[in-house]
N, C-alpha and C positions, 0 to 999 in steps of 0.2 A: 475384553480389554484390548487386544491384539486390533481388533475392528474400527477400535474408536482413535486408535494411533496413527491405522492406515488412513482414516478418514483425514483426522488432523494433516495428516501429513501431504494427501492430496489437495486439502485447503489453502498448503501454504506453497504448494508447488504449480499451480495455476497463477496467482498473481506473482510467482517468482520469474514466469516462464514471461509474463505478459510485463515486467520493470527492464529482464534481459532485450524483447522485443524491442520495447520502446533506448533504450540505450544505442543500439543496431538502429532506428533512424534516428536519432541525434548523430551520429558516425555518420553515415554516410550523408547526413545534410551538410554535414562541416564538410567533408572530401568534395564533396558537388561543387559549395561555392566555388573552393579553389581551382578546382579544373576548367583550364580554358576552352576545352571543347565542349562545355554543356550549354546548350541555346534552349534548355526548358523553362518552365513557370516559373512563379515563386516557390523558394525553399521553405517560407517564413511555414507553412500552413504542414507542411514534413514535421519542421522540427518542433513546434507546439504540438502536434500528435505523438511524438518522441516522448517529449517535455511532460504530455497528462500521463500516456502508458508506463511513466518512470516513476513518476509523482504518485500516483493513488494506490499502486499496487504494496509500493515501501510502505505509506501511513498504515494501509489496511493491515501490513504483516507487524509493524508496530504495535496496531492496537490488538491484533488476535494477541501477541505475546505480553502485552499490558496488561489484557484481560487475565489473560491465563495464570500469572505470574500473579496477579491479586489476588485471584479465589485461594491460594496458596501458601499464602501472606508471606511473598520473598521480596516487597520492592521495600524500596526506604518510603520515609514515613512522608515524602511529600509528596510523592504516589499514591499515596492509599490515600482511600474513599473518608471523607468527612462524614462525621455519624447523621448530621440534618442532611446528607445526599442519599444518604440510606432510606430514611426515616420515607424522605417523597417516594421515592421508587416504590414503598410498601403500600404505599395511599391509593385508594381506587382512584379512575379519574372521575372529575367533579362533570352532572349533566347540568 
């Protein structure tokens, strides 16, 4: 039990470490524009890499605690799984 904690917990601290990242250049693309002595590239292509490393890491910690939180049955009921969503997932797929 102890094992499958540390695992979770490493699952969810990876893409925590990788939303902190990307936050750290969204920051510093905003500081760049402002500063009159910066003569580099564009910023745009910084802070869309900010912008995904912040973006995917949040959805995917959402949905690990989605998921987790259903098998459980703690969400409210417009969370939880419709019985014909179930019913597909059980069906082999068709050749």
């Amino acid at each position: 039990m102890l094992g499958q904690k540390l695992i979770a917990l490493l699952i969810m601290l990876i893409p925590a470490a990788l939303a902190v990242y990307g936050i750290k250049l969204m920051r510093d693309t905003f500081y760049l524009a402002f500063d009159p002595d910066y003569t580099g590239g564009s910023l745009l292509g910084q802070f869309l890499l900010g912008l995904l490393l912040f973006v995917v890491p949040v959805l995917f910690i959402g949905g690990f605690i989605l998921h987790h939180d259903r098998k459980r049955n703690r969400v409210q009921a417009r969370f939880r799984k419709r019985q014909n969503e179930e019913a597909d997932e059980a069906k082999p797929p068709k050749k």
